[in-house]
N, C-alpha and C positions, 0 to 999 in steps of 0.2 A: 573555693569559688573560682570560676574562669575568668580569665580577665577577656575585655571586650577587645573586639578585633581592631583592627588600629584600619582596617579597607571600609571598614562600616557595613561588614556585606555579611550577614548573619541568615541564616535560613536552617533548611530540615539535612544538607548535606552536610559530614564533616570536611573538615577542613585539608584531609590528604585526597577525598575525591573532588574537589575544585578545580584540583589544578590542571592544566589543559590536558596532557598526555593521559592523566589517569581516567580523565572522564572519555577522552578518546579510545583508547583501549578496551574500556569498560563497554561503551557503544560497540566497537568494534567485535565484540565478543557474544556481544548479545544479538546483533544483527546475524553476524554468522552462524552462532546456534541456533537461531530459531529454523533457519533454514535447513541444515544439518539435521536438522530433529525432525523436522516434516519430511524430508529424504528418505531419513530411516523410518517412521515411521509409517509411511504410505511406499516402500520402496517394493511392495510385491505389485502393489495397483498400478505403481509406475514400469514395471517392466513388462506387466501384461499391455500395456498403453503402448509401449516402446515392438513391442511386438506384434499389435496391431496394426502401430502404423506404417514397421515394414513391411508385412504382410498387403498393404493398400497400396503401397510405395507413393505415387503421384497424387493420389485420390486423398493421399490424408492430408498433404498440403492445400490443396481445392476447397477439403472439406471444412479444417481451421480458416482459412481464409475465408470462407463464407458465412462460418458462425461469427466471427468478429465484425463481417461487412453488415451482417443483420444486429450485431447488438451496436454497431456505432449508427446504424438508422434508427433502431427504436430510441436511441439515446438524444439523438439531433429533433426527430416528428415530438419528443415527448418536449425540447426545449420550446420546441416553436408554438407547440402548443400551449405550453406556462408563458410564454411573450405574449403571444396575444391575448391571453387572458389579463393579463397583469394590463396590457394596454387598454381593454374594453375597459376593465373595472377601476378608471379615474376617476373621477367627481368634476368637476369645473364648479368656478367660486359663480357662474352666470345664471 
């Protein structure tokens, strides 16, 4: 039988991943591979990509910058548009 933790802090982890470095490590490892894995795993899509956009030179920064400036507009018209709905649709107690 285990004996109870004297922290009172019992859960689904054991007791060597708790502790601050290991669970930092652990994050640290897991953030980087996943990245690392998508690298490799799309890394011929990304070179054609890399190739394209020297081949554009000036025109691919242009172009990223304007697909961003259109998704941060639909992003902002779609909030304004849940505001004022959210605003129409109060009740008053009158």
């Amino acid at each position: 039988m285990r004996r109870a933790s004297s922290s009172g802090r019992r859960g689904i982890w054991p007791d060597r991943v708790r502790s601050g470095k290991d669970a930092d490590v652990l994050g640290a490892v897991l953030w980087v591979g996943f990245y690392v894995g998508l690298g490799y795993t799309f890394r011929d899509q990304l070179a054609e990509a890399a190739v394209l956009a020297a081949r554009l030179g000036g025109w691919a920064i242009a172009i990223v910058a304007g697909a961003f400036g259109l998704y941060l507009g639909v992003k902002v018209t779609r909030r304004q548009i849940l505001l004022r709905q959210l605003c129409i649709a109060r009740i008053s107690l009158s």
